[in-house]
N, C-alpha and C positions, 0 to 999 in steps of 0.2 A: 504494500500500500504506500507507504514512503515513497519508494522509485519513483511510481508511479507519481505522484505528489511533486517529485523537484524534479521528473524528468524534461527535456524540455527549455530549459534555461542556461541561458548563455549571458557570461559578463563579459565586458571590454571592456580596455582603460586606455585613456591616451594621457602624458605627462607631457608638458611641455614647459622648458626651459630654455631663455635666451638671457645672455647676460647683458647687464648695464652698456648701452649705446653711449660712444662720445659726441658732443654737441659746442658748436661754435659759442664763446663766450664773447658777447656783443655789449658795445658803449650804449645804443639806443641814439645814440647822436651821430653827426655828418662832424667826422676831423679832418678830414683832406678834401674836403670841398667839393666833393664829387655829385652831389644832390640823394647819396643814401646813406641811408641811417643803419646801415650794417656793419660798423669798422669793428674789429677789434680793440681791447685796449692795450696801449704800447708794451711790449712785452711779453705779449699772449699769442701763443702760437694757437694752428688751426686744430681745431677738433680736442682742445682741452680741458673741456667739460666733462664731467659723467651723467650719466642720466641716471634712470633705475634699470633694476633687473627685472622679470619676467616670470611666472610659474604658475603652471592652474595642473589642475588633472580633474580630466570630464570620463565619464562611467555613462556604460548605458547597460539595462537590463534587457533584456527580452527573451519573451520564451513565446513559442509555434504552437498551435493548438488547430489539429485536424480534424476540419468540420465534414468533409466528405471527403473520398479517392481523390476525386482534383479539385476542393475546394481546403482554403487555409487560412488560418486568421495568427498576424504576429500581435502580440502585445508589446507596448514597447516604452520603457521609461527610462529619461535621458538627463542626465544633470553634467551642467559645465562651469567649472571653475567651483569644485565642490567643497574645497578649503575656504571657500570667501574671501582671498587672500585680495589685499589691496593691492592691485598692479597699475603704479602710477605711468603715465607716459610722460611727455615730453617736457622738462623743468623750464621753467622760465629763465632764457638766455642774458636778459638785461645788468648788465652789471651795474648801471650808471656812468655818469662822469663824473663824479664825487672820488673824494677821499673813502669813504666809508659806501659800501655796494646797498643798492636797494635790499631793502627787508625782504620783497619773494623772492630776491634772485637764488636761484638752484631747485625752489621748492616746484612740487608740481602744479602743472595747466590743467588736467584732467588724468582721468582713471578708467581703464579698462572695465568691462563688464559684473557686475557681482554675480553672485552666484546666479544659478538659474537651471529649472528643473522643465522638463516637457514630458510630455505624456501625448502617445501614438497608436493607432491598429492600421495596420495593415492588410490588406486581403489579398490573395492572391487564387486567381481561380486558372 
């Protein structure tokens, strides 16, 4: 009776990890007169910023359930980014042109997706 009861069921897991992106560190002002507001500040090579790093693991359950010879129905529940983990994107580049850097610079612009669960049937005849 068990067998029977968990026969049928298939897990998957995907894990995905990318590490911290580097990102241009920008003044927010025009220093060599060029009409953009994209310069570097003196001293500051390209791409020497960090960003953040990256990780979710999404799961899906499903199991098959045989309604006739050629008729099928899948059940199917699916959750992505199952740790809830805050996965910030892209940091605010502006340093200023100050002695002292803006208060957000480095912090995040936004954030990747939170958790999130779905639920599916399938048919297949």
């Amino acid at each position: 009776m068990w067998r029977r009861v968990v026969a049928g069921f298939q897990l998957s897991s995907i894990f995905r990890y990318g590490s911290a992106l580097p990102f241009n560190i920008l003044t927010g002002a025009d220093r060599n007169n060029d009409t953009n507001v994209n310069d570097r500040p003196v001293g500051v090579g390209r791409n020497t910023g960090e960003g953040f790093d990256f990780a979710a693991l999404d799961l899906r359950l499903s199991r098959r359930i045989r309604l006739t010879e050629r008729m099928g129905l899948e059940v199917i529940a699916e959750g992505f980014n199952m740790f809830n983990r805050a996965n910030f994107q892209l940091p605010n580049a502006t340093l200023g042109t100050g002695a002292t850097p803006n208060p957000s610079f480095g912090r995040p612009t936004a954030a990747a997706d939170p958790r999130q669960i779905q639920f599916g049937l399938r048919l297949s005849f």
